[in-house]
Backbone as CSV, one residue per row, in Angstrom:
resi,resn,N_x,N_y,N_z,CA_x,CA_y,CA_z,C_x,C_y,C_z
1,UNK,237.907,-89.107,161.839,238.398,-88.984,163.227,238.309,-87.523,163.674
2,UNK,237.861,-87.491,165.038,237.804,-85.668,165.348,238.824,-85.450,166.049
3,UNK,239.652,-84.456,165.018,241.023,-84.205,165.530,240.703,-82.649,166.930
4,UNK,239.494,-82.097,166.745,239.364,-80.440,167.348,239.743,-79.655,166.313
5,UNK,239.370,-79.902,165.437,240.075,-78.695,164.354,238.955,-77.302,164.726
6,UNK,237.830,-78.249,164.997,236.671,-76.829,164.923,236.361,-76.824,166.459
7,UNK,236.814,-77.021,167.138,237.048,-76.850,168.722,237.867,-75.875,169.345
8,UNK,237.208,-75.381,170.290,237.370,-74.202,171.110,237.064,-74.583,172.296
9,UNK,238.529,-74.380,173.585,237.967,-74.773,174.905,238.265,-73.264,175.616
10,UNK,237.540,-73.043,176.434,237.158,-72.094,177.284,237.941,-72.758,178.108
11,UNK,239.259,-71.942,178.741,240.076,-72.842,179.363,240.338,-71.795,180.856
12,UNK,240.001,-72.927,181.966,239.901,-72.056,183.507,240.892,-72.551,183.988
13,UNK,241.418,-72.465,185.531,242.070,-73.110,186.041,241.817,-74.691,186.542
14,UNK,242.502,-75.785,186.887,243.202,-76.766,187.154,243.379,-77.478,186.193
15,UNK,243.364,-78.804,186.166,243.756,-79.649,185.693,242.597,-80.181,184.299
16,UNK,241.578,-80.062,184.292,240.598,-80.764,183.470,241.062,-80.057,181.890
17,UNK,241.231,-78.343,181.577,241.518,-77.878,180.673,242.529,-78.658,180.011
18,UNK,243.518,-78.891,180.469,244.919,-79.333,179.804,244.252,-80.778,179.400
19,UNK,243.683,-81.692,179.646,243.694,-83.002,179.200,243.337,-82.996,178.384
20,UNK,241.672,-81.519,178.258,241.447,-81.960,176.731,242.300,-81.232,175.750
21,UNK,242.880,-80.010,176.098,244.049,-79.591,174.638,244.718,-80.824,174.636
22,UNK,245.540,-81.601,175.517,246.568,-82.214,174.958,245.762,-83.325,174.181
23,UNK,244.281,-83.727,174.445,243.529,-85.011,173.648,243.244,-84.690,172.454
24,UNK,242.995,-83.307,172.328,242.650,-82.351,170.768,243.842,-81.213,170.619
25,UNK,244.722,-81.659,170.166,245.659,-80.512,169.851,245.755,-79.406,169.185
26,UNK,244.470,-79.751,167.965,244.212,-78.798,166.816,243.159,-77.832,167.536
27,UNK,242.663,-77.977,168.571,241.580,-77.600,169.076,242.251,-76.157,169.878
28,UNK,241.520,-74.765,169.686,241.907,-73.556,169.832,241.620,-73.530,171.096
29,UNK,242.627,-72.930,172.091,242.778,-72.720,173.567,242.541,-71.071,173.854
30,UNK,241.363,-70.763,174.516,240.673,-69.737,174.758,240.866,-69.294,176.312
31,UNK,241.744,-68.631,176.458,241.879,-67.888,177.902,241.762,-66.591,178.299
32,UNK,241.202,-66.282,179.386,241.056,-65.046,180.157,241.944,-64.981,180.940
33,UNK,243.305,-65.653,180.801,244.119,-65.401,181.806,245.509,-64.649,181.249
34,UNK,246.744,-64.706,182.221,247.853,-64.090,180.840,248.586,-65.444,181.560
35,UNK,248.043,-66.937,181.982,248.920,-67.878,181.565,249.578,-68.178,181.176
36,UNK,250.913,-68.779,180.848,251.919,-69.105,179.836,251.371,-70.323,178.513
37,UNK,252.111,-70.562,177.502,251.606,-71.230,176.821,252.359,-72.530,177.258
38,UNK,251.257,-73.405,177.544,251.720,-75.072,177.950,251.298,-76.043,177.211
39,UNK,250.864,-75.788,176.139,250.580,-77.236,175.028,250.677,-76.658,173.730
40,UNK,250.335,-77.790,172.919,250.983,-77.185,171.086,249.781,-76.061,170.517
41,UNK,248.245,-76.198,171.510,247.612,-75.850,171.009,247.649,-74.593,170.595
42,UNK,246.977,-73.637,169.523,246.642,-72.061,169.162,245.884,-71.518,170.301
43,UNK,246.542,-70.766,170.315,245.766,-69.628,172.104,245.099,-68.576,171.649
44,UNK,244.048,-67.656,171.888,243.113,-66.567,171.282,243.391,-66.132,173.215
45,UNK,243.455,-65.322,173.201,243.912,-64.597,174.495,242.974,-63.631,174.794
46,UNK,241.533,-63.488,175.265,240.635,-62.488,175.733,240.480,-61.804,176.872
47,UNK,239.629,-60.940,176.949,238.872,-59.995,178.259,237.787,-60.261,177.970
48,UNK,237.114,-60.623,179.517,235.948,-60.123,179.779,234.869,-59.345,179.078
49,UNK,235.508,-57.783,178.967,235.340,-57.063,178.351,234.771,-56.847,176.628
50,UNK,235.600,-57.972,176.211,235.697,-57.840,174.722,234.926,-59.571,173.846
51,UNK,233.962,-59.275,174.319,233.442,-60.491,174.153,232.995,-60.638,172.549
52,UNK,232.698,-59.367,171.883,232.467,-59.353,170.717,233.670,-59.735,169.448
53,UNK,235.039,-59.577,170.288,236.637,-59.507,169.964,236.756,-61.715,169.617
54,UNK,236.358,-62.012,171.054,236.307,-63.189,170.762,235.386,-64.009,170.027
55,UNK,234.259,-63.764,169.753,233.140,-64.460,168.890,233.560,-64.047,166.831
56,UNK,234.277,-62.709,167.223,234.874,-62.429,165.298,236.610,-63.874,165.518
57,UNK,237.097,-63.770,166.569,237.796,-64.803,166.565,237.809,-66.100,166.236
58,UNK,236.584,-66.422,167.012,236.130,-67.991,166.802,235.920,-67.963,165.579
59,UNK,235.104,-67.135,164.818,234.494,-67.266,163.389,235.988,-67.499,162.713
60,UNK,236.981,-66.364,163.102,237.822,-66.521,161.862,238.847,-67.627,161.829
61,UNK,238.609,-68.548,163.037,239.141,-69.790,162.671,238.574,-71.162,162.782
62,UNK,237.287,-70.878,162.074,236.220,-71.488,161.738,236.346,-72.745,162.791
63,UNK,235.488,-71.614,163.890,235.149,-72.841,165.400,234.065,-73.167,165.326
64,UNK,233.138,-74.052,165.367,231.481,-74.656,165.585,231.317,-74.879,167.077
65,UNK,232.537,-76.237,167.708,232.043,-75.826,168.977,233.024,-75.892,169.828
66,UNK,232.288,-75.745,171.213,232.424,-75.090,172.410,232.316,-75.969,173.856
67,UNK,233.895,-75.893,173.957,233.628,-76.915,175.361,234.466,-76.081,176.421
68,UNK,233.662,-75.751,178.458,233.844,-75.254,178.839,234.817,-75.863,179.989
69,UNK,235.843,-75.549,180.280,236.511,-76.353,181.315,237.288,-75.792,182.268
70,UNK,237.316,-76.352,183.452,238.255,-75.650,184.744,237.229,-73.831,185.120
71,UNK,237.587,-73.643,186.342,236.953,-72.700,187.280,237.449,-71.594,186.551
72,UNK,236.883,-70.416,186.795,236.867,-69.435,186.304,236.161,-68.242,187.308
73,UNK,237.023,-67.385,187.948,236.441,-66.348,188.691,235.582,-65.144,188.353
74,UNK,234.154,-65.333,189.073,233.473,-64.009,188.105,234.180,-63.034,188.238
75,UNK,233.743,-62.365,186.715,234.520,-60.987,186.188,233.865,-59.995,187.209
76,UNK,235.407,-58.982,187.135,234.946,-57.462,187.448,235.360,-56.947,186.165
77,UNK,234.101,-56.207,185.998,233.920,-55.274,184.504,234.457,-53.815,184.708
78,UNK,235.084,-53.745,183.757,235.600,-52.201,183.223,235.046,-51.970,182.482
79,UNK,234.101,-51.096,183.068,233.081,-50.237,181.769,233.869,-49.432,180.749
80,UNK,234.939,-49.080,181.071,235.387,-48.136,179.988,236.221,-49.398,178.864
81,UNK,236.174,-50.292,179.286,236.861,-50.927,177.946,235.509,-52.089,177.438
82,UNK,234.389,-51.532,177.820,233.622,-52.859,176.748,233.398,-52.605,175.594
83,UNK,233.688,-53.641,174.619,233.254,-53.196,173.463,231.528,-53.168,172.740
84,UNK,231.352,-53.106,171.932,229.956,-52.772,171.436,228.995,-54.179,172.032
85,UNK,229.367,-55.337,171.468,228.863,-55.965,172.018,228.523,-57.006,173.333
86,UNK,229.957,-56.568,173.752,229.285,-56.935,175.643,228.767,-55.587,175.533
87,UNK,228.630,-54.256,175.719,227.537,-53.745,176.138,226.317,-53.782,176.215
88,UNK,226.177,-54.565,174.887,224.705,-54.608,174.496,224.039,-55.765,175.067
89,UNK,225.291,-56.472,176.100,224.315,-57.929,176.800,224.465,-57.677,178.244
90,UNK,225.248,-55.912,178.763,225.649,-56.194,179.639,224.229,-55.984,180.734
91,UNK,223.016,-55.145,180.800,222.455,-55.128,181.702,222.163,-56.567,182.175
92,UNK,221.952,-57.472,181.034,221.375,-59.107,181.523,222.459,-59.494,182.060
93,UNK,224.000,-59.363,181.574,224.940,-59.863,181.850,225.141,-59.749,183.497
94,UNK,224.662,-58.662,184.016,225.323,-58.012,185.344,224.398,-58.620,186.631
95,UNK,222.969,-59.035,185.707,221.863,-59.525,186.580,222.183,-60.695,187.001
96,UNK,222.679,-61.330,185.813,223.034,-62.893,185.805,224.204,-63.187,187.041
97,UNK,225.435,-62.192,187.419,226.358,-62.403,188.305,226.085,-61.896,189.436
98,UNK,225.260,-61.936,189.574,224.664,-62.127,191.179,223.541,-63.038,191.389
99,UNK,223.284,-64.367,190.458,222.964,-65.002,190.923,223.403,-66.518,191.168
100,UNK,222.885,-67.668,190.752,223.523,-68.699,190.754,224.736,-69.118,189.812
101,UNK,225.346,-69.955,189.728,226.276,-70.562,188.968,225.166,-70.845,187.638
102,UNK,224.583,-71.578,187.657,223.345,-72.191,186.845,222.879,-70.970,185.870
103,UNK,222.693,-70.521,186.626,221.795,-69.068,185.836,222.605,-68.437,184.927
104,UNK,224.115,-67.743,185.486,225.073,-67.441,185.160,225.544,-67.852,183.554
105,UNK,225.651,-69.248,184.072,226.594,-70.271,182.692,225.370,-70.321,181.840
106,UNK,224.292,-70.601,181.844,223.269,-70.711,181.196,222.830,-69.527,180.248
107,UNK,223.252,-68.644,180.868,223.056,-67.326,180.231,223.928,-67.068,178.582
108,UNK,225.068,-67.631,179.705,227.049,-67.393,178.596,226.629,-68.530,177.353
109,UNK,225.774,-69.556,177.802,226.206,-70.379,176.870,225.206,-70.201,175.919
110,UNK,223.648,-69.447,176.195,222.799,-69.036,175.141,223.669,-68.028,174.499
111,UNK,223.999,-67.207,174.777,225.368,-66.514,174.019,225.873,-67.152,172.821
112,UNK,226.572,-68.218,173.283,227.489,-68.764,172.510,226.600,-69.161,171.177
113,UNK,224.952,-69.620,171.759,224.699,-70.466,170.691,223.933,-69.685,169.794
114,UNK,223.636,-68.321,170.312,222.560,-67.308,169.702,224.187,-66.653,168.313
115,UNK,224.930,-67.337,168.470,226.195,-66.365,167.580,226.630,-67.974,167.003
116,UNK,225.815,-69.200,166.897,225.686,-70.298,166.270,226.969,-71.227,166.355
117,UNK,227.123,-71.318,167.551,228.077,-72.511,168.198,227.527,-73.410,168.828
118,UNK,227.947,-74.610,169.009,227.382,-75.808,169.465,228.077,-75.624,170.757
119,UNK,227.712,-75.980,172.120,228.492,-76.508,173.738,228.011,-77.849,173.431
120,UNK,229.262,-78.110,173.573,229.405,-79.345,174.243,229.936,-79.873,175.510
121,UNK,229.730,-80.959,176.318,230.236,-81.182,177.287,231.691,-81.996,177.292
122,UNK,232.410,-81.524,178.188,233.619,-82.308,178.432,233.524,-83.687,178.072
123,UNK,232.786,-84.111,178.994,232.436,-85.936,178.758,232.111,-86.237,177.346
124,UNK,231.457,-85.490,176.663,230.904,-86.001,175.574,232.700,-86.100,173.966
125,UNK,233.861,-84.970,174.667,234.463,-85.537,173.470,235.582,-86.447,174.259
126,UNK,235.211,-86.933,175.756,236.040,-87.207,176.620,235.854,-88.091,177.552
127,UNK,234.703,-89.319,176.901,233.896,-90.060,177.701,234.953,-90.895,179.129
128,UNK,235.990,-90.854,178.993,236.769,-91.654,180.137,236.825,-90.623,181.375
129,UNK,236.028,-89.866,180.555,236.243,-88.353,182.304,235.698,-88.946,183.463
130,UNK,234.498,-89.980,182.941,233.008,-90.192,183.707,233.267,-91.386,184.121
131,UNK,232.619,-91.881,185.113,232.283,-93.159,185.973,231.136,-93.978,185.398
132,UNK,231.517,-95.524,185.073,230.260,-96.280,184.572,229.917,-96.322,186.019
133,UNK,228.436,-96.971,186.333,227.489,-97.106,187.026,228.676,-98.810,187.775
134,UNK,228.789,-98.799,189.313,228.959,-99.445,189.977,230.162,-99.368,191.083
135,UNK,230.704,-100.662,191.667,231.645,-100.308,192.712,233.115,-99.869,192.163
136,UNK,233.562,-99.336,192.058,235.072,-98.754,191.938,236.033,-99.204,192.258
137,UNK,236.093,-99.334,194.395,236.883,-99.623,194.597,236.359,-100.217,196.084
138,UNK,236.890,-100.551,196.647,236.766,-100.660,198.494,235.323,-101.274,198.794
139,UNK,235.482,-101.136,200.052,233.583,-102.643,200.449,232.669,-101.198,201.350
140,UNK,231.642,-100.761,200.760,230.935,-99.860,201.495,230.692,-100.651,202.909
141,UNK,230.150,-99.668,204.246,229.907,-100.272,205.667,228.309,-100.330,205.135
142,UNK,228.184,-101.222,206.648,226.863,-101.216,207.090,225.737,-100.568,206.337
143,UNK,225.868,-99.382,206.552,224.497,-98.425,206.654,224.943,-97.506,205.490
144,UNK,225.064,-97.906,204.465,225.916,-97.260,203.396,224.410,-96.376,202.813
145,UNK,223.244,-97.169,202.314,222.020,-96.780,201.960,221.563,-96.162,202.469
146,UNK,221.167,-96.304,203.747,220.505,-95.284,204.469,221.740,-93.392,204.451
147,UNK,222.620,-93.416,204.756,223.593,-92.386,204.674,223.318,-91.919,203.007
148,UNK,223.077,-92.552,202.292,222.868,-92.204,200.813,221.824,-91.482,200.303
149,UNK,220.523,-92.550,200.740,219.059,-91.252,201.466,219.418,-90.719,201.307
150,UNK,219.660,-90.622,202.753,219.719,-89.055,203.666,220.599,-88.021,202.657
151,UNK,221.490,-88.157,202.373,221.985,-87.079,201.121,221.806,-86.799,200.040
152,UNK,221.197,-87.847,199.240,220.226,-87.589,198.133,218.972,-86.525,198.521
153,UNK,218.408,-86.654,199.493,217.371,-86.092,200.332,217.781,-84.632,200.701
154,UNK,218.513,-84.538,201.239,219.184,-82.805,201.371,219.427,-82.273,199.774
155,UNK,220.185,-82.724,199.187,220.581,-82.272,197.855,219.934,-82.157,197.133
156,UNK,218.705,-82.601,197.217,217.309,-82.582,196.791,216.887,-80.861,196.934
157,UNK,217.050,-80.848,198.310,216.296,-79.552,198.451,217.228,-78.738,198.294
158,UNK,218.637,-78.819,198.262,219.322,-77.688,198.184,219.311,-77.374,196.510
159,UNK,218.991,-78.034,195.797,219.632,-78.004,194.543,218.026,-76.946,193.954
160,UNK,216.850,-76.938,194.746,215.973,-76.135,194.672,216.668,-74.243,194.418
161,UNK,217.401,-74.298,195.607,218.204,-73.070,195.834,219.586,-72.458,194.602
162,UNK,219.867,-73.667,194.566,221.641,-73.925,193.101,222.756,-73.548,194.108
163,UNK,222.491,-74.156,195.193,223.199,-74.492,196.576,224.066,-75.373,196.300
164,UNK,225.067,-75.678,196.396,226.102,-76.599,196.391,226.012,-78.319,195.706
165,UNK,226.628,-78.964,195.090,226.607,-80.435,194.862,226.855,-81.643,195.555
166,UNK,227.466,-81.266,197.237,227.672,-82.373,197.838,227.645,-82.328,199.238
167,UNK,227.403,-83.355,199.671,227.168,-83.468,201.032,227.678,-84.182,202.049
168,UNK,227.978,-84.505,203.277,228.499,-85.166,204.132,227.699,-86.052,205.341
169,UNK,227.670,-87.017,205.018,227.036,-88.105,205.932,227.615,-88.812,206.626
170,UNK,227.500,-89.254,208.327,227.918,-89.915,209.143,226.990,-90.636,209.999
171,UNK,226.804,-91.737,209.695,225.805,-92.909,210.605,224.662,-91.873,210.855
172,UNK,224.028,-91.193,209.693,222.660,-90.488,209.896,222.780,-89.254,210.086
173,UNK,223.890,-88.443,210.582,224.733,-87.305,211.095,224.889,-86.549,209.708
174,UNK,224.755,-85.377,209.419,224.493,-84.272,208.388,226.425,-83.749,208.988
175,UNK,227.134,-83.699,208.567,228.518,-83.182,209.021,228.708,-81.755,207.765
176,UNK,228.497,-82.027,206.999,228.700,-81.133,206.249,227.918,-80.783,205.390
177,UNK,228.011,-79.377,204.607,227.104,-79.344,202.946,228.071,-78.309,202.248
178,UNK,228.400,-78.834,200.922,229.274,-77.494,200.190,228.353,-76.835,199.626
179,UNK,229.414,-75.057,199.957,228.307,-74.228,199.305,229.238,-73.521,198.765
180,UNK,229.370,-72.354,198.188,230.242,-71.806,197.579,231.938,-71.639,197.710
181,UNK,231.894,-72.073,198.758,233.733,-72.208,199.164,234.536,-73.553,198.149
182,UNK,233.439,-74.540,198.226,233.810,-75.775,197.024,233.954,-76.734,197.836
183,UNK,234.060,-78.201,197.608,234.187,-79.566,197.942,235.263,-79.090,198.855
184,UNK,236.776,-78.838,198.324,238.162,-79.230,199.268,237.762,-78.486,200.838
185,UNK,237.470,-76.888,200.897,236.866,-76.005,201.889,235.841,-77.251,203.002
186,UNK,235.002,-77.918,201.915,233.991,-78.674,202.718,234.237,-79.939,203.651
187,UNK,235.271,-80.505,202.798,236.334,-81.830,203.738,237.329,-81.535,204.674
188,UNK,237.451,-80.104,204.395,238.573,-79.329,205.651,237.745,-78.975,206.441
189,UNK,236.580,-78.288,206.436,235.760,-78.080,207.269,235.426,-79.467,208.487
190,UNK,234.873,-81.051,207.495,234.435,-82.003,208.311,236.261,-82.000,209.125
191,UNK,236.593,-82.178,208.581,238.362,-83.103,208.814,238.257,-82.311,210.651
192,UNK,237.725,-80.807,210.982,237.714,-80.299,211.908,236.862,-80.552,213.039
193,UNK,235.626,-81.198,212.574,235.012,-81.492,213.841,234.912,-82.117,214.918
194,UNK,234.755,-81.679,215.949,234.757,-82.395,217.574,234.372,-83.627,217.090
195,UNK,235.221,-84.472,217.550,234.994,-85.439,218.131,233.614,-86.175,218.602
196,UNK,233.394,-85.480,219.664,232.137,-84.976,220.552,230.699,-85.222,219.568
197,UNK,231.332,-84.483,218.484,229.948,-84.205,217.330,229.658,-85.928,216.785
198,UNK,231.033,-86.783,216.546,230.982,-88.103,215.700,230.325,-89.027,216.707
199,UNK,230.003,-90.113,215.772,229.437,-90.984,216.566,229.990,-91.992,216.651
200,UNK,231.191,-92.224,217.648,232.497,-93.058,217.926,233.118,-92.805,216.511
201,UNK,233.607,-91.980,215.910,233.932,-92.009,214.781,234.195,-92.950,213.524
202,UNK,232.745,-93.252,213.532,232.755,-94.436,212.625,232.773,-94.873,211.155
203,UNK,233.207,-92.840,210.938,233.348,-92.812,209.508,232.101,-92.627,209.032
204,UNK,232.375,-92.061,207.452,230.930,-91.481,206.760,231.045,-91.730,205.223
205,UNK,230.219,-90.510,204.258,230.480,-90.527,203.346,230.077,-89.679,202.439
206,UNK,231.346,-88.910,201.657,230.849,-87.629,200.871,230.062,-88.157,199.706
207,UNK,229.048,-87.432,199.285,227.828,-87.827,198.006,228.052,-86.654,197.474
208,UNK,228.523,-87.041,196.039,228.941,-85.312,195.295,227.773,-85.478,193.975
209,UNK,226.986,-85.319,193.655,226.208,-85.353,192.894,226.091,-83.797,191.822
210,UNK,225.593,-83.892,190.223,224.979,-82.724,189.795,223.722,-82.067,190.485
211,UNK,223.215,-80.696,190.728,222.302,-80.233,191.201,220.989,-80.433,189.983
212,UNK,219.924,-80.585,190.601,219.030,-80.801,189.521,218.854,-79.715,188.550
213,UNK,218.664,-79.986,187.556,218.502,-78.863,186.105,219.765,-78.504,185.939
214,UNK,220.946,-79.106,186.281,222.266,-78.715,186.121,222.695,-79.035,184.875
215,UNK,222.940,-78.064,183.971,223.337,-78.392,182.534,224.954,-78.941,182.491
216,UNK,224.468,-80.158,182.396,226.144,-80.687,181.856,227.085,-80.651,180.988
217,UNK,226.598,-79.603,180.168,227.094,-79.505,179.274,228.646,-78.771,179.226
218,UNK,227.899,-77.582,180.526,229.063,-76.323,181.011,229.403,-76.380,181.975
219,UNK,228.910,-77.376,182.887,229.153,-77.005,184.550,228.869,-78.768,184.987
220,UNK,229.828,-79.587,184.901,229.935,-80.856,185.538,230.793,-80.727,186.921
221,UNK,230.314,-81.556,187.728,230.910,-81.686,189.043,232.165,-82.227,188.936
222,UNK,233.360,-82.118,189.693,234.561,-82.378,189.507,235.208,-83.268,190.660
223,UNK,235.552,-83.962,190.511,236.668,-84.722,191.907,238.115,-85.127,191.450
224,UNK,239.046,-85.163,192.292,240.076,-85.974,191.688,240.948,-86.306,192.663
225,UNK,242.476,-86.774,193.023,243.128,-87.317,193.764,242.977,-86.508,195.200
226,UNK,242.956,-84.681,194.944,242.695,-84.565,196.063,241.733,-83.879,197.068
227,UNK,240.495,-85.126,196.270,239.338,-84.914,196.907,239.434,-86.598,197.910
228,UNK,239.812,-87.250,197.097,240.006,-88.792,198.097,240.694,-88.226,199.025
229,UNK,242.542,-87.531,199.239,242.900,-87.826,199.915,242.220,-87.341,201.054
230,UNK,241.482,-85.898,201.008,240.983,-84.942,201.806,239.704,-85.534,202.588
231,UNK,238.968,-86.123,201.862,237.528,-87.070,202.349,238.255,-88.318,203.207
232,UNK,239.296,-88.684,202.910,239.983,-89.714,204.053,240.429,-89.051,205.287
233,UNK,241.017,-88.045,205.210,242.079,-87.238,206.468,240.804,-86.459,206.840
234,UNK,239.555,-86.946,206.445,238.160,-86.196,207.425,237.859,-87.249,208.122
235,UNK,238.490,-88.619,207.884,237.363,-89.553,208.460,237.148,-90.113,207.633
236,UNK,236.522,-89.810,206.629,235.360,-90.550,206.070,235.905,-91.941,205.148
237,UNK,234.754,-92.682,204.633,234.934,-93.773,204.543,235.247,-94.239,203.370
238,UNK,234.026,-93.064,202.973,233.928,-93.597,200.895,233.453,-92.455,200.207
239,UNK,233.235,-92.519,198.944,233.104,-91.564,198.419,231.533,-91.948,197.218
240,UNK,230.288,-91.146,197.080,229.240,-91.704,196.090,229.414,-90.647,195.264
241,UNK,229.033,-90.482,194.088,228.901,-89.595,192.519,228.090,-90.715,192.026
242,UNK,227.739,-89.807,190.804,226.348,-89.854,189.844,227.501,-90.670,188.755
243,UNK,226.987,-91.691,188.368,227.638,-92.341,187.177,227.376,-91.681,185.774
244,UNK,228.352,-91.074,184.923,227.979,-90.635,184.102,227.414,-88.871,183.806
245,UNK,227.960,-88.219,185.178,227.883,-87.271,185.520,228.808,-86.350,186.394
246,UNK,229.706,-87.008,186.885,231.064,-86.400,187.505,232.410,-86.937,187.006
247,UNK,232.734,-85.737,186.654,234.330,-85.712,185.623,235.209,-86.281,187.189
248,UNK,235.816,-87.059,186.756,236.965,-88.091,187.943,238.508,-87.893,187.005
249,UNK,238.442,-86.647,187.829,240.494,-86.198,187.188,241.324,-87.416,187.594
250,UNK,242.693,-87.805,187.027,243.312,-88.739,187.323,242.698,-89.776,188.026
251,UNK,241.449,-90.787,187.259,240.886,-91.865,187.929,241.536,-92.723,188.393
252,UNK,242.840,-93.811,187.666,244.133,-94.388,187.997,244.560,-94.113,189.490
253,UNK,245.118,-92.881,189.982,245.453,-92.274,191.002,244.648,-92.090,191.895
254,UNK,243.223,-91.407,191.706,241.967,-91.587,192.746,241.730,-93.096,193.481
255,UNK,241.402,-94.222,192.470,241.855,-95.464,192.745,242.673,-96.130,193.496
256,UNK,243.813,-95.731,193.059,245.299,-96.286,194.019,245.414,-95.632,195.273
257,UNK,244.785,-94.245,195.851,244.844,-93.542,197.048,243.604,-93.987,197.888
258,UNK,242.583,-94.406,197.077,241.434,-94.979,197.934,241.530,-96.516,197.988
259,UNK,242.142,-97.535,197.471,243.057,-98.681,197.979,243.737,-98.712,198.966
260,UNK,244.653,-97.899,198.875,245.525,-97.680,199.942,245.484,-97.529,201.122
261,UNK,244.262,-96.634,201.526,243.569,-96.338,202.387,241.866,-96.667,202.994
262,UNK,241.677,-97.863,202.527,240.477,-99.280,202.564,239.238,-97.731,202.378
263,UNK,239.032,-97.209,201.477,238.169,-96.388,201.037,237.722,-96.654,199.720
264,UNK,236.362,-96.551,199.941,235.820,-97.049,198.559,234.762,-95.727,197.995
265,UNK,235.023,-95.979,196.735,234.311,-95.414,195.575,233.299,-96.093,194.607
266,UNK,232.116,-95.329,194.759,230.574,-96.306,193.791,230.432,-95.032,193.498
267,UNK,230.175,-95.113,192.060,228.978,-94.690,191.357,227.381,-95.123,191.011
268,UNK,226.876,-94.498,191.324,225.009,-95.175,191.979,224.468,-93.998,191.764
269,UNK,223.008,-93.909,190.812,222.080,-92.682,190.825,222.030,-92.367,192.404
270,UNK,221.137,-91.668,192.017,220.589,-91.076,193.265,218.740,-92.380,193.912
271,UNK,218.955,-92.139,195.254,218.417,-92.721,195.576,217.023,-91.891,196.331
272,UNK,216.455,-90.869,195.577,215.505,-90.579,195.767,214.704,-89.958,194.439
C-alpha cells in the first residue's frame, strides 16, 4: 500500500495541497510559505533562494517523488542570499520567469528530475480528483455542440501562445477568455456584461480545458465549488472540462450547487 513515505508535495495555496497531505500523511510537506502547520504531515520549510538547501533535504529523507500542488506566486530573487546552486541555474532560471507558465514549470521540474526524482501528477496518486468521460449533472441546451466548437476552436489557438485554459461561450458569442488573472477574474468579468452584448440572455457555457503540450503532471487545470457558483451568477448555463484532465475540488459540493441551480456539468474531449 503507498502510504507517501517517499513523497514530497510542493505545497501552494488553496485547497488541492491539503487533500493530498491529509490522503498521504507520511508524505513530506514542502513550503515556501511561513504557513502554520495544519496536518500531521513533516514540513521542510524553504526559499526560493535555497534551492540546493531543499534537494540535500529531500535526499535526507529519502524522497523519490514529487507532486506539485496549489498556486504559487513567481519568486522575487535575492541575489544576496542564493546559494551555490540556484546560482548556477539562475541565468536559465530568470529567462524562464518571464515567460509562460509551461515553460516555467517545465523548466523546475527538469530540475527536479536531473537531481533524480520522479513528478508525478496529482491525479495519478489521487485518481478521484478527475472526471470520468460523460454527463455529471443537469440537461445541456440546444446548441450545446456548436458553443463547444467554437471554444475548442479558440483554445486551440490560444494554447499556441500558453494563453489561458478556458473560455466563454454564448449562443455563438465569444464573452470571455482567461488569461492570466485566472478562471474566478474571468466569470466576474462575464457576470458584468451589458446586457445589450447577450443574446436575450440565454445563457452559455464555460469550457475549461488543459492547453495543448500542457504537462499534467505539474500544472492541471483546477475548478471547484466556486467556480460553479461564479459561472451561474454570470449567466451561464453549464460547465465543459476534459475528462481525465481537470482536478474537480469538492466534486460532491460542485454537484449539489449545479443541481440546485438546473446547471449542468459534462466531461467530453475536445471537439476539434
Amino acid at each position: 500500500m503507498d502510504d507517501g513515505s517517499d513523497l514530497a508535495i510542493i505545497s501552494g495555496s488553496g485547497k488541492l495541497p491539503l487533500l493530498l497531505k491529509n490522503a498521504y500523511k507520511k508524505a513530506i510537506d514542502v513550503t515556501f510559505t511561513n504557513s502554520e502547520k495544519a496536518t500531521e504531515n513533516k514540513v521542510i520549510k524553504c526559499q526560493f533562494e535555497k534551492l540546493g538547501f531543499l534537494f540535500d533535504s529531500l535526499k535526507k529523507n529519502r524522497i523519490r517523488r514529487i507532486v506539485m500542488a496549489g498556486a504559487i506566486n513567481r519568486p522575487q530573487f535575492d541575489k544576496g542570499k542564493l546559494d551555490q546552486y540556484t546560482l548556477s541555474i539562475m541565468p536559465t532560471l530568470s529567462a524562464k520567469l518571464v515567460k509562460g507558465d509551461n515553460e516555467l514549470l517545465s523548466f523546475i521540474a527538469d530540475e527536479f528530475e536531473k537531481n533524480g526524482y520522479q513528478i508525478v501528477g496529482a491525479s495519478e496518486i489521487l485518481p478521484s480528483l478527475v472526471l470520468k468521460p460523460g454527463l455529471i449533472c443537469g440537461t445541456p441546451y440546444e446548441f450545446i455542440t456548436r458553443d463547444i466548437k467554437k471554444a475548442d476552436k479558440i483554445l486551440k489557438l490560444l494554447s499556441a501562445e500558453d494563453i489561458g485554459q478556458g473560455v466563454v461561450i454564448e449562443n455563438g458569442l465569444v464573452l470571455g477568455i482567461e488569461t492570466l488573472q485566472g478562471t474566478n477574474e474571468l466569470l466576474r468579468f462575464v457576470a458584468k456584461t451589458s446586457s445589450f452584448l447577450r443574446k436575450d440572455n440565454l445563457g452559455g457555457v464555460f469550457v475549461k480545458r488543459p492547453k495543448a503540450n500542457q504537462n499534467l503532471r505539474f500544472d492541471m487545470p483546477v475548478i471547484g465549488p466556486e467556480t460553479i457558483n461564479l459561472a451561474f451568477e454570470a449567466g451561464l448555463r453549464g460547465l465543459v472540462v476534459s475528462p481525465h484532465s481537470v482536478i474537480v475540488l469538492e466534486k460532491e459540493k460542485c454537484v449539489q450547487i449545479a443541481e440546485a441551480n438546473e446547471f449542468f456539468i459534462l466531461a467530453e474531449e475536445t471537439k476539434n
